[in-house]
Backbone as numpy.savetxt, mean C-alpha at the origin, in Angstrom:
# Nx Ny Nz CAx CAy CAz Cx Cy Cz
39.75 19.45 4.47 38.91 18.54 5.23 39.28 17.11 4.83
39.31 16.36 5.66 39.96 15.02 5.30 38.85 14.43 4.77
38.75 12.76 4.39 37.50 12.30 3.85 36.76 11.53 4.56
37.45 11.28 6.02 36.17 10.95 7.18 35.14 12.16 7.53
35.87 13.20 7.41 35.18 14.46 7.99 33.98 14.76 6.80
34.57 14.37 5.11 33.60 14.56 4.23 32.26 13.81 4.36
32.74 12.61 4.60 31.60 11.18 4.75 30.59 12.18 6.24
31.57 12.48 7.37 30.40 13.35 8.28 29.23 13.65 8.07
30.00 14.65 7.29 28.84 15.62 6.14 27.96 15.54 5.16
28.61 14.73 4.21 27.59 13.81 3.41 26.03 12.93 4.27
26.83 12.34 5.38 25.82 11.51 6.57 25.05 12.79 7.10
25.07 13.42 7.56 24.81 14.29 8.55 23.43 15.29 7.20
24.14 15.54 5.92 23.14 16.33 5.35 22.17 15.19 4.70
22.24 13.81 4.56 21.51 12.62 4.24 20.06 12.48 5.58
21.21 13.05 6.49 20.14 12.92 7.54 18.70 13.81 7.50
19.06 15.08 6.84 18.25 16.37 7.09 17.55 16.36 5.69
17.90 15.56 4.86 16.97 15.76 4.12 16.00 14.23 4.01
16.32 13.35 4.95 15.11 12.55 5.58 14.41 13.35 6.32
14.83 14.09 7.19 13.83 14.70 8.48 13.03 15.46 7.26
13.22 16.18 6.36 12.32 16.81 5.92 11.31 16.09 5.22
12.05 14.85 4.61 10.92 14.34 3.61 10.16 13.21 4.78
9.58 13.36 6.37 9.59 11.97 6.86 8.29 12.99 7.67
8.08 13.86 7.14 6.98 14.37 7.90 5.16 14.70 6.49
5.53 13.95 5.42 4.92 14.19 4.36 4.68 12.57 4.15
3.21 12.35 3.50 2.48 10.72 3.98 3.09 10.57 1.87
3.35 11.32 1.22 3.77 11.05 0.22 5.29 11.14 0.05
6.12 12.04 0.60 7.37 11.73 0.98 7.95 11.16 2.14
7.33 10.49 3.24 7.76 9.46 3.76 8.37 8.00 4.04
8.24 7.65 2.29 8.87 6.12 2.12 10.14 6.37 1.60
10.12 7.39 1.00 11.71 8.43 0.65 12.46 8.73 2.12
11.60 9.47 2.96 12.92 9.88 4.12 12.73 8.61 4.67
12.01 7.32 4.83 12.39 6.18 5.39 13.51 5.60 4.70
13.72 5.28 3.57 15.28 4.71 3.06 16.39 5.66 2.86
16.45 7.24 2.99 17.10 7.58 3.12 17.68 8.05 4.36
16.69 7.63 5.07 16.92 7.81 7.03 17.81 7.04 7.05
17.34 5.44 6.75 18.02 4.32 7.12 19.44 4.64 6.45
19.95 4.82 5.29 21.23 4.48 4.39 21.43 5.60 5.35
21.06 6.97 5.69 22.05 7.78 6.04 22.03 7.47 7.77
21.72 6.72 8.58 22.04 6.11 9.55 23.64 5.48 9.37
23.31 4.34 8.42 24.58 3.78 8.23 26.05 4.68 8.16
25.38 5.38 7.08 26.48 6.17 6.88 27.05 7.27 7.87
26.19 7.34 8.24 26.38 7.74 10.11 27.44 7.30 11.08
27.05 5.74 11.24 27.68 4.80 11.91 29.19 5.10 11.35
29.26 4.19 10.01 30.46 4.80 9.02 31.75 5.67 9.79
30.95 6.76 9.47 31.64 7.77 9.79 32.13 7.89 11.18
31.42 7.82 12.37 31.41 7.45 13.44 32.45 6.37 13.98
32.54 5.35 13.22 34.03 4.79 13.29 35.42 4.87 13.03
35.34 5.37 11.35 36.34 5.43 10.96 37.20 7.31 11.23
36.31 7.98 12.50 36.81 9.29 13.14 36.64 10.45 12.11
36.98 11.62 12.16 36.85 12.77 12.07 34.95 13.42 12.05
34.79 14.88 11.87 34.03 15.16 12.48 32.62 15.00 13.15
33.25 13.86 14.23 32.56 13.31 15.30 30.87 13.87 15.98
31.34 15.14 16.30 30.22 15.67 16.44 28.90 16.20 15.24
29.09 16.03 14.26 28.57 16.21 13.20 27.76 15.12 12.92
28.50 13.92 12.50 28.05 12.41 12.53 27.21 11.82 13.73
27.18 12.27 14.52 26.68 12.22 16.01 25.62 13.06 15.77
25.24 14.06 15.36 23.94 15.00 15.20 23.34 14.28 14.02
23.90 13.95 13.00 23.33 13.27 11.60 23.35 11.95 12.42
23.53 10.87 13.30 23.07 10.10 13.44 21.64 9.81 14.38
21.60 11.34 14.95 20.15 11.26 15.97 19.32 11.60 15.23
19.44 12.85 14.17 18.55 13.01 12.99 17.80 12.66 12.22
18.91 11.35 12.24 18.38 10.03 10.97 17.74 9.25 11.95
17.96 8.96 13.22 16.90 8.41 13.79 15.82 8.76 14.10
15.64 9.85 14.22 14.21 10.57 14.69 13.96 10.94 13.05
14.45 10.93 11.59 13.78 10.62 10.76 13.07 9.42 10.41
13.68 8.51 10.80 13.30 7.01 10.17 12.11 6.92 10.99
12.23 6.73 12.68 11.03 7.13 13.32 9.60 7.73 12.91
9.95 9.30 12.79 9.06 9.95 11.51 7.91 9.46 10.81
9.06 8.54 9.57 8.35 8.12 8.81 7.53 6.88 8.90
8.33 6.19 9.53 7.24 5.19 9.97 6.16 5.49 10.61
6.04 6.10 11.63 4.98 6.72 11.93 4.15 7.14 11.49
4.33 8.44 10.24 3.99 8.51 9.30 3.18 7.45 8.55
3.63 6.53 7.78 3.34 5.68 7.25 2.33 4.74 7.91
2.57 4.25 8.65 1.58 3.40 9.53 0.26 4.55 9.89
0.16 5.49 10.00 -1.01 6.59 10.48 -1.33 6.56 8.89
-0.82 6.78 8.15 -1.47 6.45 6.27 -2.18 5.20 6.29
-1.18 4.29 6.69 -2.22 2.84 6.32 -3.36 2.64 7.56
-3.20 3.36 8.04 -5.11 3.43 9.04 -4.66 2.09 9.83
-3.13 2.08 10.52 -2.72 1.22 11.36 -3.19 2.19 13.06
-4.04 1.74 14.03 -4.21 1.98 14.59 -5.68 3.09 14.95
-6.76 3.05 14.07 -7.41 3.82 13.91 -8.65 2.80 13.37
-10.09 2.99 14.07 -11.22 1.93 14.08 -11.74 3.00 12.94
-12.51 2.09 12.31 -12.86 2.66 11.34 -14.80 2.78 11.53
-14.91 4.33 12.17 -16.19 4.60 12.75 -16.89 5.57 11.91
-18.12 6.06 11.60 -18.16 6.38 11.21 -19.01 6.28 9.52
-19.47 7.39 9.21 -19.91 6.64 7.19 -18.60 6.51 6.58
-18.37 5.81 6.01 -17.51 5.33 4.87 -17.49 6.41 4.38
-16.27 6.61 3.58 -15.95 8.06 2.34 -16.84 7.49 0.90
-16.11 6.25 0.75 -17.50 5.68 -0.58 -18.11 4.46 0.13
-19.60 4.57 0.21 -20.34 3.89 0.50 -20.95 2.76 -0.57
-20.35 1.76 -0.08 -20.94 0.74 -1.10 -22.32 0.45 -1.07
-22.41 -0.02 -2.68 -24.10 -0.48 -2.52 -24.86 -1.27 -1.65
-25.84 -1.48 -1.64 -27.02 -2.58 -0.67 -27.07 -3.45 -1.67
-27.39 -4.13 -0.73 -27.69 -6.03 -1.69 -28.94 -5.84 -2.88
-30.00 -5.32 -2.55 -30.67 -5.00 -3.51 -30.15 -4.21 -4.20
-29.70 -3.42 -3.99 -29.18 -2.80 -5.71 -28.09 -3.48 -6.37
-27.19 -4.47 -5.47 -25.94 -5.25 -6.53 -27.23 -6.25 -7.17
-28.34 -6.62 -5.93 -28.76 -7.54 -7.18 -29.87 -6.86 -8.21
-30.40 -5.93 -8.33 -30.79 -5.51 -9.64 -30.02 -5.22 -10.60
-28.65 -4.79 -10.22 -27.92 -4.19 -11.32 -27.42 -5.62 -12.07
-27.15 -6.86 -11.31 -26.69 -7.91 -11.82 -27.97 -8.50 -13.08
-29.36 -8.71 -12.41 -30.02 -8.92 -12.98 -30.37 -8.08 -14.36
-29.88 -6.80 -14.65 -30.45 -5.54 -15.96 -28.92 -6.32 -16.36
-27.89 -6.37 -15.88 -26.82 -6.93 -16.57 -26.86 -8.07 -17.58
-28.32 -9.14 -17.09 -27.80 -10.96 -17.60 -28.97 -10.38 -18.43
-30.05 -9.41 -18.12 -31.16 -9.49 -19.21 -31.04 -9.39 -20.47
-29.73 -8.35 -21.23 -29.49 -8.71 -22.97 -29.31 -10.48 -23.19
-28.41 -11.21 -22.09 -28.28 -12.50 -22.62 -28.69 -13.62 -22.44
-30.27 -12.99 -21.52 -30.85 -14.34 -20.95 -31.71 -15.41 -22.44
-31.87 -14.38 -23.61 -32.61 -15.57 -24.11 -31.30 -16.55 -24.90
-30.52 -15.96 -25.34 -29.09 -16.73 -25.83 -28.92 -17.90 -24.40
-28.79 -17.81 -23.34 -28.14 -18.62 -22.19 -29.97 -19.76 -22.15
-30.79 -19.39 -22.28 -31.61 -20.62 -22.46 -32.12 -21.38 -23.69
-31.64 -20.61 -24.88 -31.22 -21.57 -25.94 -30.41 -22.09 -25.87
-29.56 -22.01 -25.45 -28.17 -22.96 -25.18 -27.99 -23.97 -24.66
-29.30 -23.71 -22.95 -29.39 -24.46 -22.38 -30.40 -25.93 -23.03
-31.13 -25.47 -23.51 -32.02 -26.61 -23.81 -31.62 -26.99 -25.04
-30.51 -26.60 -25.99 -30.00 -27.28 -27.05 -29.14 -28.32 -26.38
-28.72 -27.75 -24.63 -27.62 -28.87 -24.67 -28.38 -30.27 -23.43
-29.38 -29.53 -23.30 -30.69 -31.00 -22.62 -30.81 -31.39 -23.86
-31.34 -31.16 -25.02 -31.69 -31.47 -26.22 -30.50 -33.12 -26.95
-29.37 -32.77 -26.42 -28.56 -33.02 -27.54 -27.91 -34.53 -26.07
-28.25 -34.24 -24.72 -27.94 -35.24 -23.95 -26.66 -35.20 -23.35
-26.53 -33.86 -23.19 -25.41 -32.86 -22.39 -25.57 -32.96 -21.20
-24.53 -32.53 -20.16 -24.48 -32.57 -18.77 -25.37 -31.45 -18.49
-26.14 -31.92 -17.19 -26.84 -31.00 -16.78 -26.26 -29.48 -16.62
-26.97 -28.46 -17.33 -26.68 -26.70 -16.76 -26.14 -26.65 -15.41
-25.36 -25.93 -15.30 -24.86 -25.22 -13.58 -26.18 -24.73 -13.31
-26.72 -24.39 -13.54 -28.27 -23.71 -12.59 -29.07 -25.11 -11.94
-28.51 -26.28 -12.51 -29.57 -27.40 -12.00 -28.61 -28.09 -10.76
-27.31 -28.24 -11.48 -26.26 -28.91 -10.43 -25.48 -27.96 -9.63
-26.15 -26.86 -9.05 -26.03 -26.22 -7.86 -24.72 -25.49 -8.24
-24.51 -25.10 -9.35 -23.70 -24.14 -9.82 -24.28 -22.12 -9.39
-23.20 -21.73 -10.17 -23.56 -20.25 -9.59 -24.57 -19.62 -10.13
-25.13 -18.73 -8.91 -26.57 -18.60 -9.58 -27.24 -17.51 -10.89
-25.72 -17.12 -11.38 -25.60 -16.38 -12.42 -26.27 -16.59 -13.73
-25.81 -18.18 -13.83 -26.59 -18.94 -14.93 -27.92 -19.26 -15.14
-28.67 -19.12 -13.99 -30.35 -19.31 -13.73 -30.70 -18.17 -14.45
């Protein structure tokens, strides 16, 4: 076998093992770069002659792999799909982020108002809770 006819083959089985990996949402970014390189190598072969028809099947292969996977991939990233429905994790309600924030500041609220009035005390810039800072510090 000469070594255009090898490159064929090499292209042609590059191709088939994209098609396989381009139908799997975890092996799909795999048969996408190996779609593509074995496209090329497709082309490759396809120019520089021998078995023509081979390279010609590994080059439709690799296209309807790369295809595939993109497809693939984009249907993973929830490209094209409204998102209806309950949520899988449902985030909290405002009342509960704000109780949980509030049981959060309660170990350090009496530390954060000694602080504060040591530093009114001492003729410090006003607290963020007075000059419209975040309301964490209140």
């Amino acid at each position: 076998m000469t070594p255009a006819g090898r490159r064929a083959w090499a292209a042609a089985a590059f191709a088939l093992a994209a098609a396989f990996a381009s139908w799997n949402p975890l092996a799909a970014p795999f048969g996408l770069v190996v779609g593509l390189v074995s496209l090329v190598l497709c082309i490759r072969a396809l120019v520089q002659g021998g078995a023509r028809r081979v390279a010609a099947a590994g080059l439709v292969l690799a296209t309807i792999a790369v295809a595939a996977s993109g497809v693939v991939l984009a249907l993973t990233a929830g490209v094209g799909r409204d998102p209806a429905g309950e949520p899988v994790v449902p985030g909290p309600g405002a009342d509960e982020v704000r109780r949980t924030l509030d049981a959060a500041g309660e170990p350090t609220r009496p530390a954060r108002e000694r602080a504060r009035d040591e530093l009114e005390a001492a003729g410090g810039a006003k607290p963020p809770a007075e000059r419209g800072g975040s309301p964490a510090g209140r």
